[in-house]
C-alpha positions as CSV (number, residue, x, y, z in Angstrom):
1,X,-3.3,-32.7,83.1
2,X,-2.5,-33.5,79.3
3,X,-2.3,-37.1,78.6
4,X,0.7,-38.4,77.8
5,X,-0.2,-42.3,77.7
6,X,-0.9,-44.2,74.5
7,X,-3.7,-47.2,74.5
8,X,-0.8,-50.0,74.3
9,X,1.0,-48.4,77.5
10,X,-2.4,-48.7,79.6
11,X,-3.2,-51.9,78.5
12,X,0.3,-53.2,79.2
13,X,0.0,-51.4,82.8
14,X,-3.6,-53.2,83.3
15,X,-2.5,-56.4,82.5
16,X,1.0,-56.1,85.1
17,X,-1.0,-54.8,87.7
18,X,-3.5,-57.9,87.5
19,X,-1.0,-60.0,87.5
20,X,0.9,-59.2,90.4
21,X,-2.7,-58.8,92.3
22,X,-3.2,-62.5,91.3
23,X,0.1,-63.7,92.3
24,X,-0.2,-61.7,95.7
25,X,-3.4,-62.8,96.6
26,X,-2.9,-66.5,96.0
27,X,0.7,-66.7,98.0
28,X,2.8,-67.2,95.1
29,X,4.7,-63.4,96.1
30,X,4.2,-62.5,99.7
31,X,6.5,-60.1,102.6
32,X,7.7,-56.7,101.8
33,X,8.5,-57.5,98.2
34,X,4.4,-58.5,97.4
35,X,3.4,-55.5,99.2
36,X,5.4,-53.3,97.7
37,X,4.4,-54.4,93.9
38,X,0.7,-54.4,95.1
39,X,1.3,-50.8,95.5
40,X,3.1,-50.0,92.4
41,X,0.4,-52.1,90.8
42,X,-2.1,-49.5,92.1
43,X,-0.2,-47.0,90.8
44,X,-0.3,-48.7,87.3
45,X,-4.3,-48.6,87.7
46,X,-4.7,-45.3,88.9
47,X,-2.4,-43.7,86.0
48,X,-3.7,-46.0,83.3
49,X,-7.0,-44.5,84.5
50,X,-6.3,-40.9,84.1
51,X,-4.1,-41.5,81.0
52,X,-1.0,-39.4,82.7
53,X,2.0,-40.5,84.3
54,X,4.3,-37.7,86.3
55,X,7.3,-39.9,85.7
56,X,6.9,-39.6,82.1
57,X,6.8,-35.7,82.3
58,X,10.1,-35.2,84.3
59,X,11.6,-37.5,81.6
60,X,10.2,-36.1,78.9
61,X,8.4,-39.3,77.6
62,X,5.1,-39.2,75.6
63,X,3.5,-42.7,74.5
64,X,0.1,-41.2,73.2
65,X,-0.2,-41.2,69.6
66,X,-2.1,-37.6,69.2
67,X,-3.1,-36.5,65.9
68,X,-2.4,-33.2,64.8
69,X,-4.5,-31.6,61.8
């Protein structure tokens, strides 16, 4: 996989995904709709992890700032 996620779009996945953990887990968002953006909050994690997101490929989007020599 070639990474196609710049610093600034991890950082702005970590700090959504923490945020809707902390409004699920103190009641604030609850039901289908809390479940459903714990998961994509997960998601958020798990591609900020590996740098890549397969949404970006099928649209063609690169956010990493690679530097060519």
């Amino acid at each position: 996989m070639k990474k196609n996620m710049g610093n600034l779009d991890r950082i702005l996945r970590i700090v959504f995904a923490l945020a809707m953990a902390i409004l699920y887990f103190s009641n604030i968002i609850t039901g289908v709709l809390g479940v459903v953006l714990l998961v994509v909050a997960g998601i958020f994690v798990l591609t900020s992890l590996v740098s890549f997101c397969p949404l970006y490929t099928l649209m063609g989007l690169n956010t990493c700032d690679s530097k060519k020599k």
